[in-house]
MMTF fields as JSON, N, C-alpha, C and O atoms, coordinates in Angstrom:
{
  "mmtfVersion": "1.0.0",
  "mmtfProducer": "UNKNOWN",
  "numBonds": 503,
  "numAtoms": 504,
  "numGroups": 126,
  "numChains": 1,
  "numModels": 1,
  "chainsPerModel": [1],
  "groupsPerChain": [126],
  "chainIdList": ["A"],
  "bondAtomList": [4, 2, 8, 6, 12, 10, 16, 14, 20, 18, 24, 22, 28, 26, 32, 30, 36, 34, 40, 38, 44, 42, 48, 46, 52, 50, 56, 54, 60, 58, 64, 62, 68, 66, 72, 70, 76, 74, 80, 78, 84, 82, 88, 86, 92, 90, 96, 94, 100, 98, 104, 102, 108, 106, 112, 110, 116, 114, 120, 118, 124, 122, 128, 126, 132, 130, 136, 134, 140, 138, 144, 142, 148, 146, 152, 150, 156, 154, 160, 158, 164, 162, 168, 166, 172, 170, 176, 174, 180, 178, 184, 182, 188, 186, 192, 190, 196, 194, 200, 198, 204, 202, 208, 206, 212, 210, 216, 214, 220, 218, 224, 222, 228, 226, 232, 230, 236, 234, 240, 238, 244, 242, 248, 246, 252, 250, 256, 254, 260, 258, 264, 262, 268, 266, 272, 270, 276, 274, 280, 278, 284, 282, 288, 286, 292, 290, 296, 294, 300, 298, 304, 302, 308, 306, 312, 310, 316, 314, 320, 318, 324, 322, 328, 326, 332, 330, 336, 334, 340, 338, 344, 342, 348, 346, 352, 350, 356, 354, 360, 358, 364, 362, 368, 366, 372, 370, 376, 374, 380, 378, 384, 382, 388, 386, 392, 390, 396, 394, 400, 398, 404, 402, 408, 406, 412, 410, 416, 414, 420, 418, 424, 422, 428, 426, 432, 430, 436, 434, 440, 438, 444, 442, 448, 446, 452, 450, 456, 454, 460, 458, 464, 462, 468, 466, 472, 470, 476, 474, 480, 478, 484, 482, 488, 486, 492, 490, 496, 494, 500, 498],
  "bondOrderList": [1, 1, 1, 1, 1, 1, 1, 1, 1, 1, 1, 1, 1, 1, 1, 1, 1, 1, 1, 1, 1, 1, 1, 1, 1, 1, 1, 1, 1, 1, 1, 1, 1, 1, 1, 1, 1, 1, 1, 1, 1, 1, 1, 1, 1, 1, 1, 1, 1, 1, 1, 1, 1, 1, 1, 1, 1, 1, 1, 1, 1, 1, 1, 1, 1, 1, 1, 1, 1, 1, 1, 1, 1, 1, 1, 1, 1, 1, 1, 1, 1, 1, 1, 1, 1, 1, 1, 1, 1, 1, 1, 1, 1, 1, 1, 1, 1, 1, 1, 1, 1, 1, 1, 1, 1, 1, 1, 1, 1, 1, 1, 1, 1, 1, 1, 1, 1, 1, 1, 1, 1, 1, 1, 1, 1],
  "groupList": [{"groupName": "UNK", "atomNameList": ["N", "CA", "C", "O"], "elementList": ["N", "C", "C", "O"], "formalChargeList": [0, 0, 0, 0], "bondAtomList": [1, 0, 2, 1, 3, 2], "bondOrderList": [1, 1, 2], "singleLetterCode": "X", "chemCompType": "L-PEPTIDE LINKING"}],
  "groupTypeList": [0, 0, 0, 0, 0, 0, 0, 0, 0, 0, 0, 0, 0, 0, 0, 0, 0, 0, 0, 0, 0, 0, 0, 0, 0, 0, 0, 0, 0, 0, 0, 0, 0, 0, 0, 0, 0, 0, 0, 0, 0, 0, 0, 0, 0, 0, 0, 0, 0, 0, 0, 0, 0, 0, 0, 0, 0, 0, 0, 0, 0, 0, 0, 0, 0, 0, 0, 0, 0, 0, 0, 0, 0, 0, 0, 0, 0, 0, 0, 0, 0, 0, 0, 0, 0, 0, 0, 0, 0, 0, 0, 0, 0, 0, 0, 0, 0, 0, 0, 0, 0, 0, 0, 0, 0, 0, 0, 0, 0, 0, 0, 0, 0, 0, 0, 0, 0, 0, 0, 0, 0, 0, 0, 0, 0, 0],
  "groupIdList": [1, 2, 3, 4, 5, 6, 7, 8, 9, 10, 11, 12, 13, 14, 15, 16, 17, 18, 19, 20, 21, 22, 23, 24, 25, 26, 27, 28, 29, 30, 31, 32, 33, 34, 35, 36, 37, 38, 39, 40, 41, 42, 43, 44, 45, 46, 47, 48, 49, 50, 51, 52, 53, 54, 55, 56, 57, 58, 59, 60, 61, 62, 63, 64, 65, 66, 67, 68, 69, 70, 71, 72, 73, 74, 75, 76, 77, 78, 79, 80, 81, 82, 83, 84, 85, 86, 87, 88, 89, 90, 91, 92, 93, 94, 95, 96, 97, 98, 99, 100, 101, 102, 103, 104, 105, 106, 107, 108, 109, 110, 111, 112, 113, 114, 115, 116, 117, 118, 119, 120, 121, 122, 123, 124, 125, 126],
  "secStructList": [7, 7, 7, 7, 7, 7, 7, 7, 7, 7, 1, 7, 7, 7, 7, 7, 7, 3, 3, 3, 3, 7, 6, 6, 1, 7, 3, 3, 3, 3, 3, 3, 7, 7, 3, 3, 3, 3, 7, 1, 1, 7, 3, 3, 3, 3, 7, 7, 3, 3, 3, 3, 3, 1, 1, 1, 7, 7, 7, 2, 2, 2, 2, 2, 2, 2, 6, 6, 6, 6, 6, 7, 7, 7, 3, 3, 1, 7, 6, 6, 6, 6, 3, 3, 3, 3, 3, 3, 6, 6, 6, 6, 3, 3, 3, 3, 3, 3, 3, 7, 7, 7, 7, 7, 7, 7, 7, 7, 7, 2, 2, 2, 2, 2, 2, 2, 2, 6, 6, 1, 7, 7, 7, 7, 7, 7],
  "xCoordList": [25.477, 25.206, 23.746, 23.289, 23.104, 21.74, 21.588, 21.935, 20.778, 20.425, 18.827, 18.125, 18.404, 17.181, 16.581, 17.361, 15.114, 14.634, 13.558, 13.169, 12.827, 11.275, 10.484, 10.448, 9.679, 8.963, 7.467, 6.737, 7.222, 5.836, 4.685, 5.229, 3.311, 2.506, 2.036, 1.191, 2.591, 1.984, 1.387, 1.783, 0.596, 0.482, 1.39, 1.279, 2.442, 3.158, 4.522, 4.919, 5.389, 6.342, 7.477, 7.071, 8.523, 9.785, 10.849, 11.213, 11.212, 12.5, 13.296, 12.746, 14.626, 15.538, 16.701, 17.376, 16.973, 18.712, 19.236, 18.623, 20.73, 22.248, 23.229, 23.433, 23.709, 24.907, 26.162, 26.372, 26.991, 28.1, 29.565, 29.585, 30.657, 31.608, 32.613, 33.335, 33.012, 33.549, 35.184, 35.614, 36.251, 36.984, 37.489, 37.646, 37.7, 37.912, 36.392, 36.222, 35.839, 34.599, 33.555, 33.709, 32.367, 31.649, 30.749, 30.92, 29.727, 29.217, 28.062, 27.274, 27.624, 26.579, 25.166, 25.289, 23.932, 23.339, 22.623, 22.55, 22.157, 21.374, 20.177, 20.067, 18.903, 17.497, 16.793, 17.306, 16.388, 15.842, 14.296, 13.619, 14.365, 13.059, 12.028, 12.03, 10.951, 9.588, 9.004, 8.892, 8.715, 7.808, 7.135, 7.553, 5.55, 4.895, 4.433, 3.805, 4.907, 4.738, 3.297, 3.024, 2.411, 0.973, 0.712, 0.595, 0.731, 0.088, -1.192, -1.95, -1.692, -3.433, -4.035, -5.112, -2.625, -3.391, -2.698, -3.23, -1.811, -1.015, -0.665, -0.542, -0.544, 0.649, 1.447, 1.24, 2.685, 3.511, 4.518, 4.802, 5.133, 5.951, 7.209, 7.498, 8.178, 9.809, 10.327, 9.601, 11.523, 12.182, 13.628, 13.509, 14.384, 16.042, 16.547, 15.72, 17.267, 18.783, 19.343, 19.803, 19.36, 20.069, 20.715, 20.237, 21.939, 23.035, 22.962, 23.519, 22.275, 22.698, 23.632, 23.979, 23.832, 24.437, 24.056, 23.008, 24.387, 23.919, 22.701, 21.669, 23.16, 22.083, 20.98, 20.28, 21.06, 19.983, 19.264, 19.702, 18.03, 16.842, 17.092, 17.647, 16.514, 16.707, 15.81, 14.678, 16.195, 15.442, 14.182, 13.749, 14.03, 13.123, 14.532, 14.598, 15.373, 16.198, 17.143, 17.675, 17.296, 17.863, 17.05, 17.602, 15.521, 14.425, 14.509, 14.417, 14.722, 14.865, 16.023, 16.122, 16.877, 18.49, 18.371, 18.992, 17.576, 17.07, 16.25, 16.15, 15.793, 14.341, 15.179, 14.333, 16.093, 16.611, 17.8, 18.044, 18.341, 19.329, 18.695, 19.134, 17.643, 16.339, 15.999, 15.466, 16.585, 16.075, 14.714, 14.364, 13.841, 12.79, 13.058, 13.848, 12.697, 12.806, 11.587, 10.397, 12.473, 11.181, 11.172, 12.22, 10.135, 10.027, 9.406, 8.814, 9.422, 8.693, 7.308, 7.108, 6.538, 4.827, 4.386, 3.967, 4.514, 4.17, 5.387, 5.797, 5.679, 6.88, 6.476, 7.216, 5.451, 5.323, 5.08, 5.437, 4.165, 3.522, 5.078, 5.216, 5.711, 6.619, 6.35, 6.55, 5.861, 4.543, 5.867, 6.609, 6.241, 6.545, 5.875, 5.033, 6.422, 5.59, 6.713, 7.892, 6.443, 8.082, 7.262, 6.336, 8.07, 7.616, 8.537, 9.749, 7.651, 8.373, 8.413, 7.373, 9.705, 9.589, 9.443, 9.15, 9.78, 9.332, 7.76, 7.455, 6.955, 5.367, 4.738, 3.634, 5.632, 5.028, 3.987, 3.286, 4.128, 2.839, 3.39, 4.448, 2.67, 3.095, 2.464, 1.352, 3.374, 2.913, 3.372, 4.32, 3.152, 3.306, 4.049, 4.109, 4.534, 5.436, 5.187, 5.513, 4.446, 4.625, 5.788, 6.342, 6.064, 7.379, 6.685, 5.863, 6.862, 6.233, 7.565, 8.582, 7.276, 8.489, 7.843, 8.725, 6.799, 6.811, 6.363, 5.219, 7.045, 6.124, 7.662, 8.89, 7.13, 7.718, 7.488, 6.612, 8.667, 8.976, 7.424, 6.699, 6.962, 5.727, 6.313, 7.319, 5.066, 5.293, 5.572, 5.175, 6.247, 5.667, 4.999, 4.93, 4.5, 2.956, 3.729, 4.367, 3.753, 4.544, 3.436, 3.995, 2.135, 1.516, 1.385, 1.251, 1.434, 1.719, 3.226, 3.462, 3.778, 6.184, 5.272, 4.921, 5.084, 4.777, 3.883, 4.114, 3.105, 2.054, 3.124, 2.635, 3.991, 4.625, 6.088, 6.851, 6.777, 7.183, 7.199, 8.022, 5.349, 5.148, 4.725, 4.229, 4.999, 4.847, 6.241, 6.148, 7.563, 8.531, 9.012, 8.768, 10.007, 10.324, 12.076, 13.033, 11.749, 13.073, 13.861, 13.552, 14.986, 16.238, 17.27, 17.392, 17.658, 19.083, 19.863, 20.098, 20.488, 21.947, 23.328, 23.073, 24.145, 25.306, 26.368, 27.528],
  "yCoordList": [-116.792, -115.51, -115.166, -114.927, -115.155, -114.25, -112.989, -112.722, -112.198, -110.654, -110.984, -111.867, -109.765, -109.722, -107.985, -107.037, -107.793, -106.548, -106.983, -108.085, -105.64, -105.58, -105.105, -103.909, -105.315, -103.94, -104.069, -105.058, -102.817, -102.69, -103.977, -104.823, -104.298, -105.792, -105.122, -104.227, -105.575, -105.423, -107.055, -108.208, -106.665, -107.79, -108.206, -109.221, -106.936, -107.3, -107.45, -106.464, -108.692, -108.403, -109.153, -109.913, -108.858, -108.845, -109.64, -109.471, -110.934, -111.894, -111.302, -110.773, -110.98, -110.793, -111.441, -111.533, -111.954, -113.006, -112.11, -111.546, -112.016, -111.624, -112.78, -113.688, -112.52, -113.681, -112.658, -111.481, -113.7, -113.05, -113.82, -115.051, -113.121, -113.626, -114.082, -113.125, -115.396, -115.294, -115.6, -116.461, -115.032, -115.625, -116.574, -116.264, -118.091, -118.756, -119.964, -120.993, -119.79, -120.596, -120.848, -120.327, -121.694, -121.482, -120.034, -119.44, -119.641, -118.82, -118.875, -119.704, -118.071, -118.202, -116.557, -115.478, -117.237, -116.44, -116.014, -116.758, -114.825, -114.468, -114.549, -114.015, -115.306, -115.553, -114.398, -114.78, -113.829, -112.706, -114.208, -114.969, -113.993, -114.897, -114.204, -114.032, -113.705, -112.981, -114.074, -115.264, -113.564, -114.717, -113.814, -112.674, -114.435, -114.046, -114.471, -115.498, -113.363, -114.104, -114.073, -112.885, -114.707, -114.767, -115.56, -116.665, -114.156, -114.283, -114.158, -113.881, -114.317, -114.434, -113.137, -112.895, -112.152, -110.56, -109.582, -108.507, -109.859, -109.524, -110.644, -111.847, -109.993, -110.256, -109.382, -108.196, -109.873, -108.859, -109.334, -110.509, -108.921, -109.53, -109.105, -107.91, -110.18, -109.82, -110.628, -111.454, -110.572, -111.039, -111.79, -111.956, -112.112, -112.372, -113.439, -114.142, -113.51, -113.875, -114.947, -115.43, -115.418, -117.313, -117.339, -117.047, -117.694, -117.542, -119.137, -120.07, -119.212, -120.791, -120.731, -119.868, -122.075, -122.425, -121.836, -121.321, -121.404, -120.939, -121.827, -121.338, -123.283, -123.76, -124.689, -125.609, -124.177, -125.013, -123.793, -122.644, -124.277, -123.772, -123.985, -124.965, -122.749, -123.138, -124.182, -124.183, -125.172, -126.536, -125.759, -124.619, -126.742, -126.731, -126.169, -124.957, -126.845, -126.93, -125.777, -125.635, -124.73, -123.99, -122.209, -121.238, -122.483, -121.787, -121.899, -120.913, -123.344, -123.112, -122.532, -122.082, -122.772, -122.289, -120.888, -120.166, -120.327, -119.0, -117.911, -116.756, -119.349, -118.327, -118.853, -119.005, -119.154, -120.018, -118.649, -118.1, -118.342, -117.283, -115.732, -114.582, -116.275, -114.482, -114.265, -113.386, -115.53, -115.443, -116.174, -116.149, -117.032, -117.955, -119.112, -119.752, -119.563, -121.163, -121.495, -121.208, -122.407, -123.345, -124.651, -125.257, -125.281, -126.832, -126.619, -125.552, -127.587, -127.82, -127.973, -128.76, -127.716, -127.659, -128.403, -129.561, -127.688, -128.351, -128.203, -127.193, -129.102, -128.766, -128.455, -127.682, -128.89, -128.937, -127.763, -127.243, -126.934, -125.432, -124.276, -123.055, -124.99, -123.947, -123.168, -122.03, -124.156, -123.402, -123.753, -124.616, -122.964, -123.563, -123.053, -122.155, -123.842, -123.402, -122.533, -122.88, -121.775, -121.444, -120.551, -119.748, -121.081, -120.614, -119.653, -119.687, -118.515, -116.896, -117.335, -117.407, -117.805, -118.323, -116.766, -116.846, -115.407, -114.643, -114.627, -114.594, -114.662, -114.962, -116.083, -116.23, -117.038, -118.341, -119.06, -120.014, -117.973, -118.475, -119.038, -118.608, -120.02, -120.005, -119.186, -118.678, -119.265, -118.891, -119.234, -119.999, -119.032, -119.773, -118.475, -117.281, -119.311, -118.392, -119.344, -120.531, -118.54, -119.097, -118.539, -117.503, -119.252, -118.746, -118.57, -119.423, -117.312, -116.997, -117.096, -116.402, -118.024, -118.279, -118.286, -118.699, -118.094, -117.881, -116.959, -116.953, -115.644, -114.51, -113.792, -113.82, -113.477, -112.679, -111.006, -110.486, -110.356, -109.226, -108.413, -108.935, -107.32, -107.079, -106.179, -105.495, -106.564, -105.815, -104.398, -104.062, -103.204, -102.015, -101.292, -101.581, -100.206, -99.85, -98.606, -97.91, -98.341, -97.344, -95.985, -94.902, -96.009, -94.793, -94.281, -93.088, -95.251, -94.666, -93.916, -92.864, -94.567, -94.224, -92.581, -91.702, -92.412, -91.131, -90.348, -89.139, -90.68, -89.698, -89.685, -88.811, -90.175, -89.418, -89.03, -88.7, -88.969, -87.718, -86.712, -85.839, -86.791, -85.479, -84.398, -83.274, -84.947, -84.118, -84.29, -84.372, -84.353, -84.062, -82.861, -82.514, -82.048, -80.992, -81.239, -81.805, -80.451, -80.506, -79.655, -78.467, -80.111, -79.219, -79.023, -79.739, -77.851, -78.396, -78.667, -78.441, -79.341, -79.751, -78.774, -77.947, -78.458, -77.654, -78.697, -78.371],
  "zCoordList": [43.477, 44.071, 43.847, 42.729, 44.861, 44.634, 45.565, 46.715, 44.352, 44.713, 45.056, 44.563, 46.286, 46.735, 46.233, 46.32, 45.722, 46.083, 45.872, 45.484, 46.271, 46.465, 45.63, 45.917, 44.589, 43.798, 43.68, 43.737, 43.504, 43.459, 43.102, 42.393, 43.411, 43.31, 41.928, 41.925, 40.835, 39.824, 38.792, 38.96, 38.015, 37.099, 35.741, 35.054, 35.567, 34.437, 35.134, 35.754, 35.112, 35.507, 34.263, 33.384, 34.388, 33.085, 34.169, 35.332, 32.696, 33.392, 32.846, 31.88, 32.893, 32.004, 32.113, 33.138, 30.913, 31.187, 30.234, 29.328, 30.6, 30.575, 30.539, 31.345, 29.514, 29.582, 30.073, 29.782, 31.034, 31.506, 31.219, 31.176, 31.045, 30.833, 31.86, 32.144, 32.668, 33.745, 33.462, 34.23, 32.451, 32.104, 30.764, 29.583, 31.614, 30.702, 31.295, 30.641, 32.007, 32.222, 31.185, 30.08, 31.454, 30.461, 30.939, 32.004, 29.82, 30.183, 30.793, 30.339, 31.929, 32.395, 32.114, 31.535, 32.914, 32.676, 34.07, 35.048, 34.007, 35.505, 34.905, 33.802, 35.564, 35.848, 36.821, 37.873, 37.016, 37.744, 38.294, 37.603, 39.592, 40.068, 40.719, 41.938, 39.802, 40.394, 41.23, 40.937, 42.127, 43.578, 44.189, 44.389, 44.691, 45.536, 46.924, 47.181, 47.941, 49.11, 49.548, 49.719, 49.767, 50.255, 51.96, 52.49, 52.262, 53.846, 54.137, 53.208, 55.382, 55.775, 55.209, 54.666, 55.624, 55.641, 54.673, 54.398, 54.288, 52.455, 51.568, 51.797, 50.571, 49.784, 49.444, 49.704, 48.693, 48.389, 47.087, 47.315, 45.889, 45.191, 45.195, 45.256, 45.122, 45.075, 44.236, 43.682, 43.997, 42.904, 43.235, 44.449, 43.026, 43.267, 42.232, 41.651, 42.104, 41.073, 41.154, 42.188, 40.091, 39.992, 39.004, 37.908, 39.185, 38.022, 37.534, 38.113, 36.524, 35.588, 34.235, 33.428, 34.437, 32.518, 31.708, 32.098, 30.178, 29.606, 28.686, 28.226, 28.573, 28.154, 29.015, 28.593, 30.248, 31.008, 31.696, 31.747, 32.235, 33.03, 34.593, 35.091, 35.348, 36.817, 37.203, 36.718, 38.1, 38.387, 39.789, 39.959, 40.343, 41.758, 42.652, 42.855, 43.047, 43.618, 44.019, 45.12, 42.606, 42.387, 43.049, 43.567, 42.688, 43.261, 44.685, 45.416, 45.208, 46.524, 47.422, 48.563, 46.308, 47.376, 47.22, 48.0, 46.215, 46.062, 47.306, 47.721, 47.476, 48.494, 49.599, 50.48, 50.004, 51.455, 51.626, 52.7, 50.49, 50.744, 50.584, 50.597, 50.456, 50.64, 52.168, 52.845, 52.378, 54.092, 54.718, 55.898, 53.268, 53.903, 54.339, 53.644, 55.188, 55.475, 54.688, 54.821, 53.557, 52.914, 52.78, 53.005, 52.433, 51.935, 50.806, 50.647, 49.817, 48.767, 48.852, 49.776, 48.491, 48.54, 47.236, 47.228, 46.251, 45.019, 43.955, 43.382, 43.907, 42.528, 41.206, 40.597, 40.615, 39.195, 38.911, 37.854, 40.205, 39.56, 40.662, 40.585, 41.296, 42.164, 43.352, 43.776, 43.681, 45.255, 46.005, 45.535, 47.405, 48.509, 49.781, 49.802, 51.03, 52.204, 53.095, 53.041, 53.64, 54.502, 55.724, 55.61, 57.057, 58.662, 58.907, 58.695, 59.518, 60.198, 61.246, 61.901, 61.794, 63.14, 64.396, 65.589, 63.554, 64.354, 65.056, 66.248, 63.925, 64.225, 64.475, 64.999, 63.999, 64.016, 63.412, 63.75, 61.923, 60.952, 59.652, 59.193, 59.035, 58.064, 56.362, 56.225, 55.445, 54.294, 53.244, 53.42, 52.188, 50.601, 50.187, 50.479, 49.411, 47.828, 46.923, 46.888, 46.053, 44.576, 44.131, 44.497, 43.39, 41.992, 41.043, 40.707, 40.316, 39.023, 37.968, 38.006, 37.155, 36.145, 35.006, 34.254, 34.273, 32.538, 32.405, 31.951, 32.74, 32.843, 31.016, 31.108, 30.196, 29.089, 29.444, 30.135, 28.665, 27.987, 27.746, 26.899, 28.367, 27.66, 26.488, 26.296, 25.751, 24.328, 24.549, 25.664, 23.723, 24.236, 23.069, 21.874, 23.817, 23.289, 22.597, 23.387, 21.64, 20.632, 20.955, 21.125, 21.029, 21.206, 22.732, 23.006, 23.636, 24.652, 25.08, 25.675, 24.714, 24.636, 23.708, 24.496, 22.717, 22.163, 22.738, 22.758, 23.118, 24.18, 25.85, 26.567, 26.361, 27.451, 26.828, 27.736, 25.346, 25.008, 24.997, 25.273, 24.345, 23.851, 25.438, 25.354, 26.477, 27.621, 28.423, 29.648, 27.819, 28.041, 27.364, 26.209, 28.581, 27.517, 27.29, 27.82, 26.209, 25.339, 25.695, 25.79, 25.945, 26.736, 24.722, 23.728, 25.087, 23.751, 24.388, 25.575, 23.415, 23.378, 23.67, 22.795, 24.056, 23.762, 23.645, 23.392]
}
């Protein structure tokens, strides 16, 4: 099963795995896949979902059945770094997606989390 959305082009982006319980199966995990699509005249970044083993990594293969069920037609471009090529047969152009895959957890910044507290207001409790 893969999920598609869109979010903002930022430079920090967060993988997150979940282990899920399917039963009596083994367990698996969801991969969240940050990718960037790069056209002549944007770019743009999106993300979508690859459910693997719990002790293995998503392959090439797995990236691609990814971006094929996002709706790109792709081929492989470069495997080692996760480039592919894929044609809008609406426009008839082509463009790249990188896969961004070693992107970590950013740290968080304890004085910033306290400086947009302290401009929250405090409701009580009942």
């Amino acid at each position: 099963m893969y999920r598609i959305s869109q979010t903002k082009q930022t430079n920090r982006l967060i993988i997150e795995v979940k282990f899920i319980s399917r039963g009596d199966q083994q367990m698996t995990k969801e991969h969240i896949v940050h990718f960037k699509i790069i056209r002549k005249d944007a770019t743009s970044q999106l993300r979508g979902l690859i459910y693997v083993d719990e002790n293995t990594e998503p392959t090439v293969q797995d990236y691609e059945q990814c971006l094929r069920n996002c709706g790109h037609n792709v081929t492989i471009e470069n495997p080692q770094q996760f480039i592919f090529k894929a044609f809008d047969p609406a426009t008839g152009k082509e463009y790249l997606i990188d896969v961004l895959e070693n992107f970590g957890r950013p740290a968080r910044d304890g004085q910033v989390e306290s400086l947009a507290r302290s401009f929250m207001k405090n409701t009580p409790n009942f």
